[in-house]
N, C-alpha and C positions, 0 to 999 in steps of 0.2 A: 434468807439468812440461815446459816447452819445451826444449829440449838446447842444448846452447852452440854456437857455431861449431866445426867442423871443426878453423880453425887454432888457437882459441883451445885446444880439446880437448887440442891436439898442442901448445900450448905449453906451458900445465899439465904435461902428462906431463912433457913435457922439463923442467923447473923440479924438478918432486919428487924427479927422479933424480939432479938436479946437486950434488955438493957442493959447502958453503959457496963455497967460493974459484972452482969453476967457476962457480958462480951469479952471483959479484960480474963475472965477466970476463962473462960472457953481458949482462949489465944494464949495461956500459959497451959494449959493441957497441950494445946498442937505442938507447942516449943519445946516441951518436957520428952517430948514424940523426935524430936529434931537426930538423927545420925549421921555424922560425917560420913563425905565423899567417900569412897571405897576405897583402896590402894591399886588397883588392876584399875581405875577409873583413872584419877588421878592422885598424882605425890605433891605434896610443896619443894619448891616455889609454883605455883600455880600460872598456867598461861596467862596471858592478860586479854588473850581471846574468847576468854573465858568470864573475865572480870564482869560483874554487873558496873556500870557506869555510874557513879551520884550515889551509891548506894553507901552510908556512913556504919554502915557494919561490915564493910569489904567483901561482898558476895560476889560465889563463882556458881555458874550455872553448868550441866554436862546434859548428851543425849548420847546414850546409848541406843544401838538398833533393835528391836526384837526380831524373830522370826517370823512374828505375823506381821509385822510393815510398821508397826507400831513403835513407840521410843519411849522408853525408863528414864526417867529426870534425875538426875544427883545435883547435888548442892554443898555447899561451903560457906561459912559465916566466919570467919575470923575474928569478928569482934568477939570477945564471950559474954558482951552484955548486950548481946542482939537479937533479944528476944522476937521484936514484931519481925524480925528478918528467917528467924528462925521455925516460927510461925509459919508463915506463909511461903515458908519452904516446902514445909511438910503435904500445906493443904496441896501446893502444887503436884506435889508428889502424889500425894493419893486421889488426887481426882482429874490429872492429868495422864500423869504415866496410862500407857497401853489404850490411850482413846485415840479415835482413828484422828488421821493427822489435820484432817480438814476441819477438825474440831477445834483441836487443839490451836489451829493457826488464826483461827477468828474465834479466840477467846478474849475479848479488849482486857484492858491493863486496869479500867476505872474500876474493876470490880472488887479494887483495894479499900474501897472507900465504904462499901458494902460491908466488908467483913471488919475494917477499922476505923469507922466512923467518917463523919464529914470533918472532926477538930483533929483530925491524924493532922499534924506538920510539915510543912510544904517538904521538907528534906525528907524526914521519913517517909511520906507517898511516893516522894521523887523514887528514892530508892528500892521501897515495893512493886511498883510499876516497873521498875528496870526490871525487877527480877524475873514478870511479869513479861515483860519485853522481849528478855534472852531466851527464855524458855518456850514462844511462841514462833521466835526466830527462828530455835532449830526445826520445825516443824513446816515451816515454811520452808526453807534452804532444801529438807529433805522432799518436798512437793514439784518445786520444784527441778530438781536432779529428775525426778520421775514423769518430767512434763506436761505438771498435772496446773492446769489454771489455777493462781489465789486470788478468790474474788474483792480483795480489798486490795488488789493490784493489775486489776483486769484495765480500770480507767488509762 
Protein backbone atom coordinates (compact mmCIF):
# COMPACT_ATOMS: atom_id res chain seq x y z
CA UNK A 1 0.00 0.00 0.00
CA UNK A 2 1.34 3.40 -0.85
CA UNK A 3 1.68 5.69 2.40
CA UNK A 4 0.10 9.00 2.67
CA UNK A 5 1.82 12.27 2.54
CA UNK A 6 3.89 13.18 5.51
CA UNK A 7 1.60 16.29 6.27
CA UNK A 8 -1.44 14.59 5.69
CA UNK A 9 0.04 11.76 8.25
CA UNK A 10 0.70 14.57 10.74
CA UNK A 11 -2.61 15.99 10.25
CA UNK A 12 -4.56 12.92 10.88
CA UNK A 13 -2.65 12.42 13.94
CA UNK A 14 -3.43 15.88 15.02
CA UNK A 15 -7.28 15.52 14.31
CA UNK A 16 -7.47 11.94 16.44
CA UNK A 17 -6.06 13.67 19.37
CA UNK A 18 -8.29 16.87 19.21
CA UNK A 19 -11.10 17.03 21.14
CA UNK A 20 -14.46 17.71 19.92
CA UNK A 21 -14.41 21.43 20.48
CA UNK A 22 -10.70 21.71 19.58
CA UNK A 23 -11.50 19.93 16.43
CA UNK A 24 -14.33 22.34 15.46
CA UNK A 25 -11.75 25.51 16.29
CA UNK A 26 -8.85 23.72 14.13
CA UNK A 27 -11.63 23.27 10.95
CA UNK A 28 -12.54 27.05 11.07
CA UNK A 29 -8.77 28.04 10.92
CA UNK A 30 -8.50 25.69 7.69
CA UNK A 31 -11.95 27.46 6.40
CA UNK A 32 -10.80 30.95 7.46
CA UNK A 33 -7.57 29.64 4.91
CA UNK A 34 -10.28 28.81 2.12
CA UNK A 35 -9.46 30.93 -1.53
CA UNK A 36 -11.46 30.82 -4.53
CA UNK A 37 -10.74 29.05 -7.63
CA UNK A 38 -8.51 31.20 -9.73
CA UNK A 39 -10.00 32.98 -12.92
CA UNK A 40 -7.26 31.41 -15.50
CA UNK A 41 -8.53 28.21 -13.60
CA UNK A 42 -11.94 28.51 -13.70
CA UNK A 43 -15.06 31.37 -14.34
CA UNK A 44 -18.88 30.79 -13.29
CA UNK A 45 -21.03 29.12 -14.52
CA UNK A 46 -18.83 26.23 -13.56
CA UNK A 47 -18.56 22.86 -15.56
CA UNK A 48 -20.57 20.20 -14.05
CA UNK A 49 -17.61 17.95 -14.75
CA UNK A 50 -16.40 19.58 -12.25
CA UNK A 51 -19.17 19.38 -9.78
CA UNK A 52 -18.63 17.42 -6.53
CA UNK A 53 -21.84 15.09 -6.54
CA UNK A 54 -24.09 14.94 -2.99
CA UNK A 55 -22.01 17.73 -1.95
CA UNK A 56 -24.74 20.32 -0.20
CA UNK A 57 -22.31 23.21 -0.24
CA UNK A 58 -22.05 22.92 -4.28
CA UNK A 59 -18.27 22.01 -4.59
CA UNK A 60 -16.19 22.10 -7.68
CA UNK A 61 -12.96 20.27 -7.76
CA UNK A 62 -9.79 21.40 -10.70
CA UNK A 63 -6.15 19.80 -11.46
CA UNK A 64 -3.87 21.66 -12.80
CA UNK A 65 -0.54 19.99 -14.31
CA UNK A 66 2.84 20.92 -12.66
CA UNK A 67 6.05 20.54 -14.40
CA UNK A 68 7.25 17.86 -12.19
CA UNK A 69 4.25 15.41 -13.04
CA UNK A 70 2.62 16.48 -10.08
CA UNK A 71 -1.06 18.36 -9.92
CA UNK A 72 -2.20 21.68 -7.83
CA UNK A 73 -5.85 21.18 -6.49
CA UNK A 74 -8.26 24.26 -6.82
CA UNK A 75 -11.65 24.38 -5.30
CA UNK A 76 -15.00 26.13 -5.19
CA UNK A 77 -17.73 26.26 -2.54
CA UNK A 78 -20.66 28.09 -3.44
CA UNK A 79 -22.50 27.68 -0.47
CA UNK A 80 -21.05 30.65 1.76
CA UNK A 81 -21.97 28.67 4.75
CA UNK A 82 -19.86 25.93 3.84
CA UNK A 83 -17.60 25.92 6.18
CA UNK A 84 -16.66 21.83 6.59
CA UNK A 85 -16.49 22.05 2.69
CA UNK A 86 -14.30 24.76 2.80
CA UNK A 87 -12.24 23.24 5.29
CA UNK A 88 -11.34 20.27 3.73
CA UNK A 89 -10.68 22.09 0.76
CA UNK A 90 -7.78 23.59 1.97
CA UNK A 91 -6.44 20.52 3.82
CA UNK A 92 -6.80 18.93 0.31
CA UNK A 93 -4.92 21.52 -1.03
CA UNK A 94 -2.02 21.73 1.25
CA UNK A 95 -1.30 18.11 1.71
CA UNK A 96 -2.36 17.03 -1.56
CA UNK A 97 -1.18 19.43 -4.11
CA UNK A 98 2.44 18.50 -5.77
CA UNK A 99 2.42 14.72 -3.98
CA UNK A 100 3.43 12.27 -6.52
CA UNK A 101 0.31 10.98 -8.08
CA UNK A 102 0.22 7.39 -6.93
CA UNK A 103 -0.25 8.92 -3.63
CA UNK A 104 -2.60 11.01 -4.14
CA UNK A 105 -4.74 8.22 -5.97
CA UNK A 106 -4.85 5.84 -3.11
CA UNK A 107 -5.63 8.47 -0.61
CA UNK A 108 -9.26 6.76 0.62
CA UNK A 109 -12.21 9.35 1.06
CA UNK A 110 -12.95 7.67 4.92
CA UNK A 111 -10.26 9.95 6.00
CA UNK A 112 -13.30 12.61 6.53
CA UNK A 113 -14.29 11.03 9.39
CA UNK A 114 -10.80 11.36 11.04
CA UNK A 115 -10.45 14.94 10.77
CA UNK A 116 -14.66 15.32 11.27
CA UNK A 117 -15.58 12.92 13.64
CA UNK A 118 -17.66 9.82 13.59
CA UNK A 119 -21.26 12.30 14.43
CA UNK A 120 -20.25 14.40 10.90
CA UNK A 121 -24.01 13.69 8.97
CA UNK A 122 -24.56 11.24 6.58
CA UNK A 123 -24.98 14.22 3.85
CA UNK A 124 -22.17 16.13 5.08
CA UNK A 125 -19.55 12.95 4.81
CA UNK A 126 -21.45 12.14 1.65
CA UNK A 127 -20.40 15.40 0.41
CA UNK A 128 -16.72 15.45 1.95
CA UNK A 129 -15.89 12.21 0.40
CA UNK A 130 -17.14 13.49 -2.87
CA UNK A 131 -14.64 16.03 -2.66
CA UNK A 132 -12.47 13.52 -1.64
CA UNK A 133 -13.51 11.47 -4.45
CA UNK A 134 -12.86 14.25 -7.40
CA UNK A 135 -9.66 15.09 -6.30
CA UNK A 136 -8.24 11.48 -6.18
CA UNK A 137 -9.95 11.06 -9.49
CA UNK A 138 -7.97 13.44 -11.32
CA UNK A 139 -4.80 11.71 -10.18
CA UNK A 140 -5.86 8.70 -11.27
CA UNK A 141 -7.20 9.76 -14.87
CA UNK A 142 -3.71 11.49 -15.06
CA UNK A 143 -1.86 7.83 -14.17
CA UNK A 144 -3.37 6.55 -16.07
CA UNK A 145 -2.93 8.66 -19.62
CA UNK A 146 0.78 7.80 -18.59
CA UNK A 147 0.11 4.04 -18.40
CA UNK A 148 0.99 3.83 -15.17
CA UNK A 149 -1.13 0.71 -13.18
CA UNK A 150 -3.66 2.03 -10.10
CA UNK A 151 -3.38 -0.61 -7.78
CA UNK A 152 -7.01 -0.29 -6.57
CA UNK A 153 -7.88 -0.96 -10.19
CA UNK A 154 -5.43 -3.70 -11.08
CA UNK A 155 -8.23 -6.51 -9.81
Amino acid sequence: MTAMPPDLERLLEDFKLAERSERIGMLIEYADRFEEVPGHIASRPFPEDHHVQKCESEAYVWAEDQPDGTLKYYFAVENPQGISAKAWSVIMDETLSGQPLEVVAATPSDIVFTVFGKEVSMGKGMGLMGITDLTTAFARQRLRARGVPIPTEER
